[in-house]
C-alpha positions in Angstrom: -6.7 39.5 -14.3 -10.5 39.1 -15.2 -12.3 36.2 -13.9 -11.5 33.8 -11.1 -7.8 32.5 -10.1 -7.3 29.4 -10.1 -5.4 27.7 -6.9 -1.4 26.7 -8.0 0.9 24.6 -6.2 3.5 22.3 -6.4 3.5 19.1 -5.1 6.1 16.7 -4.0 6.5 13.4 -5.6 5.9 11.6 -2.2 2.2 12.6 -1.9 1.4 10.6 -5.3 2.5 7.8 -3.4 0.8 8.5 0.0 -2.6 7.5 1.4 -3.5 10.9 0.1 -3.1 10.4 -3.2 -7.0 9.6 -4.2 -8.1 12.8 -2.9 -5.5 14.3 -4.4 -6.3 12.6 -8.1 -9.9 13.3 -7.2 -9.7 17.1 -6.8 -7.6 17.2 -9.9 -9.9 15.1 -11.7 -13.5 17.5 -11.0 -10.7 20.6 -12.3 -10.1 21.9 -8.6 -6.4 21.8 -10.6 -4.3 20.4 -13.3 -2.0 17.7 -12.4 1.0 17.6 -14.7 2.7 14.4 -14.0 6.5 13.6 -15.9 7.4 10.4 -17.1 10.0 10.2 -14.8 7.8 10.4 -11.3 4.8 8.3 -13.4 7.6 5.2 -14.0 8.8 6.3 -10.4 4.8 5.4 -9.0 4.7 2.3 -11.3 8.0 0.8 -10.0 6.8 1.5 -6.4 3.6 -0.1 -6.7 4.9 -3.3 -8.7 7.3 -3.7 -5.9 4.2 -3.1 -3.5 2.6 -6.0 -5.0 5.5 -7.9 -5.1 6.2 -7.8 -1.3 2.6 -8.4 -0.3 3.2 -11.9 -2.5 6.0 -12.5 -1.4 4.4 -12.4 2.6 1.6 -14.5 1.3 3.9 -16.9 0.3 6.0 -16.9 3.1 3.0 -17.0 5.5 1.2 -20.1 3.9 
């Protein structure tokens, strides 16, 4: 194979949900990788962040 490899893994669908997720999107972003994300795990990271959001409200509201 001519030329330089590039690095492949494969990723669990917790670490798109960890603290370690920007660095992650970051090194995919400047090509370190390609991220290839299915609709299933992007509505999966959606979901969990609405109901992020939703629990940080809802202690807001019960600590007022």
């Amino acid at each position: 194979m001519a030329g330089s490899q590039r690095l492949r893994a494969v990723l669990d669908t917790s670490v798109l949900l960890s603290a370690e997720r920007r660095s992650l999107l970051f090194l995919a972003a400047n090509g370190a990788y390609t991220i290839v994300i299915g609709d299933y795990i992007a509505g999966a990271a959606q979901r969990f962040q609405r109901a992020t959001r939703a629990g940080i409200r809802a202690l807001r509201c019960i600590s007022n």
